[in-house]
C-alpha positions in Angstrom: -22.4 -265.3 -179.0 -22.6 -261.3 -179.0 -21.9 -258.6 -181.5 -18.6 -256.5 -180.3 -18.7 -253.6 -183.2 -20.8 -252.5 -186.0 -19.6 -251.1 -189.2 -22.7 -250.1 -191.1 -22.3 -248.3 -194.7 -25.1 -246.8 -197.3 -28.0 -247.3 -194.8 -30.4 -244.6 -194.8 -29.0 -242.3 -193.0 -25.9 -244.3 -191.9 -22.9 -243.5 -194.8 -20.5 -244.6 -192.5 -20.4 -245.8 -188.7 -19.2 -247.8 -186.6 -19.7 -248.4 -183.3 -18.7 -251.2 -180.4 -21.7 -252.8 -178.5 -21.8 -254.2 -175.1 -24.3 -256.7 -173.2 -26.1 -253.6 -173.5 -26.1 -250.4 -175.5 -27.8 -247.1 -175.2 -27.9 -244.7 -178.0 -28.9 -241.2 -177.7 -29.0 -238.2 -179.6 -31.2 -235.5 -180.5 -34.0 -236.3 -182.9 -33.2 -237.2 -186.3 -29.9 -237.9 -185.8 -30.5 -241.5 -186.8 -30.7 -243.9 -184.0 -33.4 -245.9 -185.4 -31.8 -246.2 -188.3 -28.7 -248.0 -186.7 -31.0 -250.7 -185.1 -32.8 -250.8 -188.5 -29.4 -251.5 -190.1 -28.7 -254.5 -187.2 -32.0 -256.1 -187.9 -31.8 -255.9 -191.6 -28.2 -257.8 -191.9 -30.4 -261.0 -190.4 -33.0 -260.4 -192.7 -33.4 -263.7 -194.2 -35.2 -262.6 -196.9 -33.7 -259.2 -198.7 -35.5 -257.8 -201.8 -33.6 -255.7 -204.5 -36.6 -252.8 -203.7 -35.8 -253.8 -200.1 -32.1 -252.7 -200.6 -32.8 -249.8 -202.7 -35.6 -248.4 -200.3 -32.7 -248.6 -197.7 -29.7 -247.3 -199.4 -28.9 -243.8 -198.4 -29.7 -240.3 -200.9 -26.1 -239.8 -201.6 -25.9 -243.4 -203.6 -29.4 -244.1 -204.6 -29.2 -243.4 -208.1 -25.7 -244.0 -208.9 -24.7 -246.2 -211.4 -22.4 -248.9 -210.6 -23.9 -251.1 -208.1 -24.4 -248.8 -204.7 -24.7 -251.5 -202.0 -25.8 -251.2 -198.4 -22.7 -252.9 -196.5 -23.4 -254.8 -192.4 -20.4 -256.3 -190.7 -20.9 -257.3 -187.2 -17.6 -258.7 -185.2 -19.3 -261.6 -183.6 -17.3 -262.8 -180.1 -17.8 -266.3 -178.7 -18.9 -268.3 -181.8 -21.1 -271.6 -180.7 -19.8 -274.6 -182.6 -22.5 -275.1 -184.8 -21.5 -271.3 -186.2 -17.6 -272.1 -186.1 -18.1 -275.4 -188.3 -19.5 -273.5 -190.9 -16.5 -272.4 -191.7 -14.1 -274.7 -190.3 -13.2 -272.7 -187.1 -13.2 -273.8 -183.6 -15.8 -273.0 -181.0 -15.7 -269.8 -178.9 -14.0 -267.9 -182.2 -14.5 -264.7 -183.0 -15.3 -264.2 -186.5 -16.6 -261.2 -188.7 -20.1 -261.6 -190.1 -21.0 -259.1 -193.5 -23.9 -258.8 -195.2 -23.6 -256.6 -198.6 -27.0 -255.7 -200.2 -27.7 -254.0 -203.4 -31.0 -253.5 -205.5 -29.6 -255.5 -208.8 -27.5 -258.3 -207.3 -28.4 -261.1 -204.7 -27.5 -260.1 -201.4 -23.7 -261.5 -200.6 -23.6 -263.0 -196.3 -20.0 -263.9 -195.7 -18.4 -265.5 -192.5 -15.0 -265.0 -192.2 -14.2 -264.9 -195.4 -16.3 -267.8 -196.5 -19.4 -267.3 -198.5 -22.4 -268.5 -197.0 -25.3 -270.6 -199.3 -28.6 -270.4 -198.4 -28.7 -272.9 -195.5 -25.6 -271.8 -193.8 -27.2 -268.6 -193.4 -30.3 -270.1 -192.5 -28.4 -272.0 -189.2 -26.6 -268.6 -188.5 -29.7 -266.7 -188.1 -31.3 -269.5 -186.2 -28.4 -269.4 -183.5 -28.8 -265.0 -183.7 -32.2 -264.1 -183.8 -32.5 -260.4 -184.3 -35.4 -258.8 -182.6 -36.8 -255.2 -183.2 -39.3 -253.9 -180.5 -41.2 -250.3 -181.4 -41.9 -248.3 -178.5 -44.9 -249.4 -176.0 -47.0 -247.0 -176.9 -47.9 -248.6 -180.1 -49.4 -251.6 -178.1 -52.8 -251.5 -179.9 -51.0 -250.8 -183.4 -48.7 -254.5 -184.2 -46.6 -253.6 -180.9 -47.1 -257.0 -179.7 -46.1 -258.5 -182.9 -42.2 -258.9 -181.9 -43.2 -260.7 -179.0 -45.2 -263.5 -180.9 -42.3 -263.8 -183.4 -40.7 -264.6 -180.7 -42.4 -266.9 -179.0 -43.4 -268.8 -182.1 -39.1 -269.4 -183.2 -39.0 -270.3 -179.0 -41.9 -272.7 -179.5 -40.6 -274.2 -182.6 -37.4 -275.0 -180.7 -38.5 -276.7 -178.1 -38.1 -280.4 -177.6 -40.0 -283.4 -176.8 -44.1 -283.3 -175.6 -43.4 -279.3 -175.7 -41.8 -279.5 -178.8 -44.0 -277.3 -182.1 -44.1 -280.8 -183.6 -45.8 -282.4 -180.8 -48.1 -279.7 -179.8 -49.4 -279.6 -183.3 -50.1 -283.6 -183.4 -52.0 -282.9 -180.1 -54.2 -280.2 -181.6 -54.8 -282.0 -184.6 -55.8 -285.6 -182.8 -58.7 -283.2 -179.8 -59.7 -282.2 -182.8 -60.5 -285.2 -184.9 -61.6 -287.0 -181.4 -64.1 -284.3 -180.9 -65.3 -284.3 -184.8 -66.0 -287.7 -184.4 -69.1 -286.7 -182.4 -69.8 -284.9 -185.1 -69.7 -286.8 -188.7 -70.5 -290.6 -187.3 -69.2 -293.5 -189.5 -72.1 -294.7 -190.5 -75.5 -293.7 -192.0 -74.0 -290.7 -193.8 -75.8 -290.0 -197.6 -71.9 -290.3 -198.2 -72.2 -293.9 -197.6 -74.5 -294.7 -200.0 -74.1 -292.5 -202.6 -70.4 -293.2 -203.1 -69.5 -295.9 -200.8 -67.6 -294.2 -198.3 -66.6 -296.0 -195.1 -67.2 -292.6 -193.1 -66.1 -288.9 -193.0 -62.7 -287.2 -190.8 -61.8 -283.8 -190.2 -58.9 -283.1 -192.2 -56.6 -281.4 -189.6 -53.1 -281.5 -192.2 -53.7 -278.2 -192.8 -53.8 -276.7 -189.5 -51.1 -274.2 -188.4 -49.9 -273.2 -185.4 -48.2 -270.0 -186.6 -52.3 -268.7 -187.3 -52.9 -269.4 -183.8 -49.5 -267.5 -182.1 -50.1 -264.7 -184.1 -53.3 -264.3 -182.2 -51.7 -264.7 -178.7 -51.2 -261.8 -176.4 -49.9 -261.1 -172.6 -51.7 -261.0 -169.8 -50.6 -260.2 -166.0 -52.2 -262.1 -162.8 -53.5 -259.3 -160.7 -55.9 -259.7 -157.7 -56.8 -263.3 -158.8 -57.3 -262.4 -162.6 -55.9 -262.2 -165.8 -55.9 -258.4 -167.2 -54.9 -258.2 -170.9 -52.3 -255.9 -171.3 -54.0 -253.9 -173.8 -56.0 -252.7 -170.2 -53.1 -251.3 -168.2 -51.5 -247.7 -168.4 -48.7 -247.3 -170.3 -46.2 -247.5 -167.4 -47.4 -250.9 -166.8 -47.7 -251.8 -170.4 -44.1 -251.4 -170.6 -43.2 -253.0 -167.4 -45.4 -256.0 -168.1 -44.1 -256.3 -171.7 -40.0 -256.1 -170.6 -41.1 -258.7 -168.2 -41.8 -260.8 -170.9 -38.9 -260.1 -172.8 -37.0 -261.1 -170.2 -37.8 -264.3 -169.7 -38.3 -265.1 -173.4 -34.3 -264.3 -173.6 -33.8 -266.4 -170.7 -35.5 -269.5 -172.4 -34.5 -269.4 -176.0 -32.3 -271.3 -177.2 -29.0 -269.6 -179.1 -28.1 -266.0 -179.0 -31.3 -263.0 -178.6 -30.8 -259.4 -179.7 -33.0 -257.2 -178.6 -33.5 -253.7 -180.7 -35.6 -251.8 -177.7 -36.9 -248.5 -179.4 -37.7 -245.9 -176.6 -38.8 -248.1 -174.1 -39.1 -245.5 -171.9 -40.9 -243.5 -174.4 -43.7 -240.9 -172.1 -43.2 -243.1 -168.7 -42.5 -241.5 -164.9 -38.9 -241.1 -164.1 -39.4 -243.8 -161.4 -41.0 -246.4 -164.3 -38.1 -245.4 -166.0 -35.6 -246.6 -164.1 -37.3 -250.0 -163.5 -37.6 -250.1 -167.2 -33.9 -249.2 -167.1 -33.0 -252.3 -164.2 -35.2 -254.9 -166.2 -32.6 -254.1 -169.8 -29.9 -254.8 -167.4 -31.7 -258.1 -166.4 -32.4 -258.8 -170.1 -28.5 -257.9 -170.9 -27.1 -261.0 -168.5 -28.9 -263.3 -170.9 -29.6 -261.8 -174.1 -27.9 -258.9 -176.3 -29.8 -255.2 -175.7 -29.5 -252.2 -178.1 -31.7 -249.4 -176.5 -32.7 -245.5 -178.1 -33.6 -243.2 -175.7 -34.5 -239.5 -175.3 -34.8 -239.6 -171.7 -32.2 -238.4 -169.4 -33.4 -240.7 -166.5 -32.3 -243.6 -168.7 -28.9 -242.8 -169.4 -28.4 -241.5 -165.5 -29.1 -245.0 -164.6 -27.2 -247.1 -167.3 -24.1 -245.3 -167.3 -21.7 -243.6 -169.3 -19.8 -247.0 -170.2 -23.2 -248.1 -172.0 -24.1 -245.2 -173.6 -23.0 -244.7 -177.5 -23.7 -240.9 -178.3 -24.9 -240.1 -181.9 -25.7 -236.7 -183.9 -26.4 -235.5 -187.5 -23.8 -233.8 -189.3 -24.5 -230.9 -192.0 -25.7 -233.3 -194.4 -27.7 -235.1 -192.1 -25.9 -238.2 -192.2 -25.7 -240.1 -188.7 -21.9 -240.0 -186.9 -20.9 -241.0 -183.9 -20.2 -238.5 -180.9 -16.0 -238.6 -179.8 -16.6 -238.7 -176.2 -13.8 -238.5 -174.2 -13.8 -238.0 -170.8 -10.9 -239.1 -169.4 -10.4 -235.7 -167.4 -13.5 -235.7 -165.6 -14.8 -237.8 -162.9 -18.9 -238.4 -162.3 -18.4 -236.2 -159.6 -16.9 -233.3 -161.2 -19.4 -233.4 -163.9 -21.9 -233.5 -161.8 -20.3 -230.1 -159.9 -20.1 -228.9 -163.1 -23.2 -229.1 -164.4 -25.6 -229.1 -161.5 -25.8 -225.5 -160.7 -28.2 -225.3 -163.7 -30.4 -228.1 -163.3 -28.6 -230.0 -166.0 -27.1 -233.0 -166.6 -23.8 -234.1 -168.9 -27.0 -236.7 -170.2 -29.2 -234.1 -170.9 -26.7 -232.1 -173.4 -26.3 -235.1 -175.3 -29.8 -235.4 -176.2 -29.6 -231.5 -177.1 -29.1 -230.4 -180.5 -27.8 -227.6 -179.1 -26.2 -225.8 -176.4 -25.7 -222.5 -175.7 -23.3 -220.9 -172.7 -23.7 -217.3 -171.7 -22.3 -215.2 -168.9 -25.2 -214.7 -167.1 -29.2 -214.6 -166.0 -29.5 -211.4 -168.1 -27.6 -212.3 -170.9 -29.7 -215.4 -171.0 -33.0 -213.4 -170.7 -32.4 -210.9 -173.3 -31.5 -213.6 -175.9 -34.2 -215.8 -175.5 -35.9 -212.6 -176.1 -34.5 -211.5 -179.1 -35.1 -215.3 -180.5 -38.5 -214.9 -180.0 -38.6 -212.0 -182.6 -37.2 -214.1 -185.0 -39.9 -216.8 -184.3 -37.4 -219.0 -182.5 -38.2 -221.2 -179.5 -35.2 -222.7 -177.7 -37.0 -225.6 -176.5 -39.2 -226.8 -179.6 -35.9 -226.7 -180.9 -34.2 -229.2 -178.6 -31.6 -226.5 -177.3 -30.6 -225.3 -173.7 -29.4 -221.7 -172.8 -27.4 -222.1 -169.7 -26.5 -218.6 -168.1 -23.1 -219.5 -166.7 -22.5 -217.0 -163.8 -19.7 -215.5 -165.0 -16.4 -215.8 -167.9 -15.0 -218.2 -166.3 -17.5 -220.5 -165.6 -18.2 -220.6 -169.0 -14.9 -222.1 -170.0 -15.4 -224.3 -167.5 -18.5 -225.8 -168.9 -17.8 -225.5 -172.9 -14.6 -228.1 -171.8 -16.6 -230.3 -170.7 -19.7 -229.9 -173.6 -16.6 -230.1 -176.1 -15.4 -233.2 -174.3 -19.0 -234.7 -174.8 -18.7 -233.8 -178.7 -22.0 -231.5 -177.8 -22.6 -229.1 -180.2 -22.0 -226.0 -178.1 -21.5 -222.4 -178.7 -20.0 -219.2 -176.1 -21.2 -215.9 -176.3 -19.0 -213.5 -174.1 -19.1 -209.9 -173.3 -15.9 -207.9 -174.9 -14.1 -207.8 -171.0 -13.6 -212.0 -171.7 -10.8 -211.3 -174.0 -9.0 -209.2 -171.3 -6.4 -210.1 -168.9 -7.6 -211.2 -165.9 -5.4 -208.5 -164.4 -7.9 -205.6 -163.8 -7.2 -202.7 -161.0 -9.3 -202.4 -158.0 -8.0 -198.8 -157.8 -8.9 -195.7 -159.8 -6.1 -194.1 -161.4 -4.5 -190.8 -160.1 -4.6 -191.4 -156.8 -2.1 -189.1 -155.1 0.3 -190.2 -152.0 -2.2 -188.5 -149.2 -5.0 -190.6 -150.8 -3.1 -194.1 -150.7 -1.4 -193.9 -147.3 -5.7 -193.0 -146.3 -6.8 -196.5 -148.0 -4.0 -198.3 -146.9 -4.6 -197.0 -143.1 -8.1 -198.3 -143.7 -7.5 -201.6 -145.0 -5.5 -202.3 -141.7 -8.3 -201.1 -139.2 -10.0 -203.4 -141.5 -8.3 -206.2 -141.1 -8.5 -206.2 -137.4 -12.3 -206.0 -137.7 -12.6 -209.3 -140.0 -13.3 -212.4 -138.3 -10.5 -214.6 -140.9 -11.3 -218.3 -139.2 -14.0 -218.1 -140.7 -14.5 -219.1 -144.8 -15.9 -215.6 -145.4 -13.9 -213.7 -143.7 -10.7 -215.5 -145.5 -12.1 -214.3 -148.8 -12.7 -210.7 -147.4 -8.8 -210.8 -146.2 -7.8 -212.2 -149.0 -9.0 -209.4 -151.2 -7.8 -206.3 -148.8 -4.7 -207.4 -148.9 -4.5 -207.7 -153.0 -6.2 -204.0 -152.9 -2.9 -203.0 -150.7 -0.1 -204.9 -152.9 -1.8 -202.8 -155.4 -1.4 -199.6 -153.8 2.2 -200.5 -153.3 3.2 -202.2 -156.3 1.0 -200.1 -158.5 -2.3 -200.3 -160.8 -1.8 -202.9 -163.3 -2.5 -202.4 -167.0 -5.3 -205.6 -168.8 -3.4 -206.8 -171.9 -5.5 -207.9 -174.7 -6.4 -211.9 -175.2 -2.8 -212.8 -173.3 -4.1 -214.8 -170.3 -7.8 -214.2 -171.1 -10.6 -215.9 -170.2 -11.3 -215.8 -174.4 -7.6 -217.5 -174.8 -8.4 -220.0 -171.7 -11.3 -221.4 -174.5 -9.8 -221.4 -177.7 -6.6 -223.0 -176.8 -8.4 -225.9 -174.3 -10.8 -226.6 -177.0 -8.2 -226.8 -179.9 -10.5 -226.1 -182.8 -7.9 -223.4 -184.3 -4.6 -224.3 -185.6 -1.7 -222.3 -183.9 -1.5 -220.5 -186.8 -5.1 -219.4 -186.9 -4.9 -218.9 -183.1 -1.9 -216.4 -184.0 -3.7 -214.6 -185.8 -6.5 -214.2 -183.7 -4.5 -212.7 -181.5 -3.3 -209.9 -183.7 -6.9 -209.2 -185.3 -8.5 -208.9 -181.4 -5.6 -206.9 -180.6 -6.2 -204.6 -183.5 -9.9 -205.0 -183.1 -10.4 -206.1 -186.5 -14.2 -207.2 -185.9 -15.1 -208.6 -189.1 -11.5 -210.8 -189.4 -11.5 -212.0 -186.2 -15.6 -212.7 -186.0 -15.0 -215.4 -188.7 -12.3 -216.7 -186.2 -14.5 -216.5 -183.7 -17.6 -217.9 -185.2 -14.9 -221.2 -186.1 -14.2 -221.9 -182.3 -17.9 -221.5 -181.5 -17.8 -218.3 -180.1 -19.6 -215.1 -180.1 -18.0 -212.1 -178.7 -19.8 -208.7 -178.0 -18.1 -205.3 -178.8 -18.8 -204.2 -175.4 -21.9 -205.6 -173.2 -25.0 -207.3 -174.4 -26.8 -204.0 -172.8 -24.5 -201.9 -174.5 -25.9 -203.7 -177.5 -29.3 -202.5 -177.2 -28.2 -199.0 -176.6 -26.0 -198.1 -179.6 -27.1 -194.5 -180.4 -29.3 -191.9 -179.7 -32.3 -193.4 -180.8 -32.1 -196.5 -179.3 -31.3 -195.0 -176.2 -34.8 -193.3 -176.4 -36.5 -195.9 -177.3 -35.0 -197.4 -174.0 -35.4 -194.7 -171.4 -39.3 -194.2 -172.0 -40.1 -198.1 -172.2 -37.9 -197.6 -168.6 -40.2 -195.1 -167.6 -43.5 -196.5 -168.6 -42.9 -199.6 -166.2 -42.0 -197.6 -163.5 -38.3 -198.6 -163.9 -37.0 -195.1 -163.6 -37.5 -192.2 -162.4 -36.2 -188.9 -163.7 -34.2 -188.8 -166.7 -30.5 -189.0 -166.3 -28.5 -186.1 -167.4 -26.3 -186.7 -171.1 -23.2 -186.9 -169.4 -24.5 -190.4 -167.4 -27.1 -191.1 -169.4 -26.0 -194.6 -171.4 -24.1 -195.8 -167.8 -27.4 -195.2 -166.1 -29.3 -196.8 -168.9 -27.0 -199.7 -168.8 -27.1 -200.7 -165.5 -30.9 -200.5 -165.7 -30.7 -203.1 -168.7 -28.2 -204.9 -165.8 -31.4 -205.8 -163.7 -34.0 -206.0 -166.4 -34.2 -210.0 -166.7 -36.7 -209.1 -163.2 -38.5 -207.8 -165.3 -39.8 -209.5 -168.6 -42.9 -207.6 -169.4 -40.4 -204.7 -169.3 -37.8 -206.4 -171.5 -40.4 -207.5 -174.1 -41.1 -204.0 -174.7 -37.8 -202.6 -175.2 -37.0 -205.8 -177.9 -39.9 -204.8 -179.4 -40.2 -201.5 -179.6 -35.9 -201.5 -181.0 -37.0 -204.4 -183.4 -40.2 -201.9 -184.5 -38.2 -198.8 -185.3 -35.7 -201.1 -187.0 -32.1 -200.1 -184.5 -31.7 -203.9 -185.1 -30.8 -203.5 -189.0 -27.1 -204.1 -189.7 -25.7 -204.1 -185.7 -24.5 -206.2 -183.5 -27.3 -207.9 -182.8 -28.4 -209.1 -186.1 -25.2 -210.5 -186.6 -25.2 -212.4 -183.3 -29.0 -213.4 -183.9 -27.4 -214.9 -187.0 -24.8 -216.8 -185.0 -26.8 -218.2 -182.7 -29.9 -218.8 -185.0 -27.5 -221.2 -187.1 -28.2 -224.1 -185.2 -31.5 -223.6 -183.8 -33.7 -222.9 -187.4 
């Protein structure tokens, strides 16, 4: 017997989620986006015990307080019903049937099966055929992190049978005892003979409990000849060792096991990791497994299939991720993602994600955020510098087909056709039949067998259907790599797609940023570098903190001065020291104040406060 889906309602953060669960499951998120809370909610709909303060500790902010008998709501699909679950209500072994658990503070809590409601001890053999197991992460060994694993054992004790059976291991305590006591209090000769005529004292052993002594027991792994408590290994081991016993716990008890594994892998070596990774597999071919995990190791190894992405929305309520990708193959997303050290896993666990064009576009952001007090990576988000428009529609398709919260910032040439010249305009006859002449002595000079030189041919020859054909003219949005994004992602209606179209076209900045800002993307009015360069002033500001590292070397003349500015700023992520003292001195003298780049700070800082 399993659980197949989850429908969970009014738990903490949980207002409503559901989810289907495997053999084994691996949630991920960023932080706070509720994970714990789902496994919470599993455990807590086998509670046997549920207090009205327990329900309204547990009931999410929205219905607290609201009048009318707000109720936490569990229903697990359970598949494969043993028999002594089906005859509770009358169905036939193997069945699946639909388990519900509703919970408020001012009403005993309601467990139906089926549609049959269950008394006290029908719900008492459920949960003895489902035990429902919480584990907190390793690392709280010394601090109760044991304690699931005596629970355990204890309910696996109790169920044994025959000379191993709790019954008969607590006779056989109680009778060494009294056999040893008897050395101790003789029969006879006692003042307790003579003063009140007693035939001789016992131990009393009625009273002993078993649970007193499993509460005490702990784990221990045979190294070298000796027993080392587990409270003596490092961490990696600690983990390892404790799985292990998991493991074959799940193997030996009777009835179905759910495990609720928080962060097993929690602060362990990629390589421990894994192993932890292989043993929940092991544990999953007996037992159920739920998993959380922050570590991209983990979900590597288990696989998309097991994984069940969650995030936070606006209210910070839990939801499920939509992840849907049916158009891309682990290879592709690998291609995809690996130029940047990434992995689809590791965008999943980021709250954010942010695509740029390039290493400079990325280098002069993260230094802008650092003005505003802003860390990227205390704030769970990546910056990936894309290498180009292009590429970053590539990879915002495949974060949107993750359900990552992603966001684009593009210089203004992304919402042009991709049809730019190669040629200058005016170029009279003389001057064409002289390139064209030279583009054949070039081809003859190109080795094109080789990959290289293919790419070399291939663009000679569009430079000479150009010079024949004549320069074309870049449309606005039709065709661009801007449109490529905002129709693939399908966050716009074709109406509001429309009429981005018209407001780009007209550059109407303000009507079509709040387009913009809707699809997730940011788009400069020019470049990033023209950004730091608007006026004067700024320029200034620019050329002497150029200067004072040595970065240039006479002053350009006004007639070249921003394109020579700008294609300083072009290089300038080689330089940080450099870069941190142009942001800073701009930010100082205040050019920041109403531009461009307060608004996109604003954009961008949305997500990462």
């Amino acid at each position: 017997m399993h659980i197949s889906r989850v429908h969970i309602r009014h738990f903490r953060s949980v207002e409503g989620l559901e989810l289907d669960l495997g053999r084994l499951t691996v949630l991920c998120g960023p932080n706070s986006c509720g994970k714990t809370n789902v496994l919470r909610a599993l455990e807590f709909a086998f509670k046997p015990d549920i207090s009205g303060d327990d329900a309204y500790g547990n009931l999410t902010w929205r219905v607290r307080d609201q009048t009318g008998g707000a109720a936490i709501w569990v229903t697990v699909t359970l598949e494969d019903c043993p028999k002594v679950v089906a005859d509770l209500v009358g169905a036939q072994a193997g069945s699946r049937l639909t388990y519900s658990l509703k919970a408020g503070r001012n009403d005993k809590p309601v467990r139906k099966l089926g549609n049959v409601k269950l008394l006290d001890e029908q719900s008492r053999i459920l949960c003895e055929q489902f035990t429902v197991v919480y584990i907190p992460p390793v690392r709280d060994i010394e601090a109760g992190g044991l304690e699931p694993f005596r629970r355990l054992l204890a309910i696996a004790l109790r169920r044994g049978k025959g000379v191993h059976s709790h019954k008969s291991m607590a006779a056989g305590v109680r009778q060494r005892i009294e056999e040893r006591a008897r050395l101790v209090l003789p029969a006879k000769g006692a003042p307790a003979n003579q003063i009140i005529g007693a035939q001789g004292l016992h131990v009393n052993t009625e009273s002993i409990n078993l649970d007193y002594v499993y509460n005490s027991v702990g784990i221990a792994a045979r190294l070298k000849g000796r027993n080392i408590p587990i409270e003596e290994l490092g961490t990696g081991h600690q983990s390892v060792v404790a799985m292990s016993a998991y493991q074959q716990l799940g193997e030996w008890a009777s009835g179905e096991t759910l495990f609720l594994f928080e962060e097993p892998d929690n602060h362990l070596h990629p390589s421990t990791i894994r192993a932890i990774a292989s043993l929940l597999e092991s544990i999953s071919t007996e037992a159920q497994v739920v998993a959380t995990t922050h570590s991209p190791v983990m979900l590597n190894r288990v696989g998309f299939g097991q994984i069940r992405g969650l995030a936070a929305d606006p209210d910070r309520c839990t939801r499920r991720r939509n992840i849907d990708l049916s158009k891309y193959s682990d290879k592709q997303r690998r291609q995809i993602l690996a130029p940047y050290n990434i992995s689809a896993s590791e965008a999943l666990l980021a709250n954010s994600v942010l695509v740029v064009e390039g290493i400079n576009d990325a280098a002069i952001i993260r230094q802008l955020l650092d003005l505003e007090g802003v860390d990227p990576d205390h704030a769970d988000a990546i910056i990936i510098p894309a290498g180009g428009k292009d590429k970053v529609v590539e990879i915002c398709r495949l974060l949107h087909s993750l359900d990552v919260n992603w966001k684009a910032v593009f210089d203004w040439d992304a919402a042009l056709s991709p049809d730019v010249p190669y040629t200058v305009a005016g170029m009279n006859t003389a001057q064409t039949g002289a390139v064209r002449n030279a583009i054949g002595v070039l081809r003859t000079a190109i080795d094109a067998n080789s990959k290289r030189g293919r790419g070399i041919v291939k663009n000679l020859n569009a430079v000479d259907n150009e010079l024949q054909q004549g320069r074309p003219s870049p449309r606005l949005y039709d065709g661009s790599a801007l449109e490529q994004l905002v129709k693939s992602v399908a966050i716009l209606s074709a109406t509001e797609q429309a009429d981005l179209k018209a407001r780009i076209r007209a550059t109407q900045v303000r009507k079509y940023g709040s387009l913009l800002a809707k699809t997730r993307v940011w788009l400069w009015p020019g470049e990033i570098e023209d950004a730091l360069l608007v006026g004067t002033p700024s320029q200034d500001i620019v050329e002497a903190c150029l200067r004072s590292h040595g970065l240039l070397a006479a002053s350009p003349t006004a007639a070249d001065r921003q394109n020579v500015l700008r294609n300083k700023l072009k290089d300038i992520s080689a330089f940080p020291v450099a870069l941190a003292d142009i942001v800073t001195s701009l930010d100082n003298a205040a050019r920041f104040r109403y531009s461009a780049v307060s608004s996109a700070l604003h954009y961008i800082c949305s997500d990462l406060a």
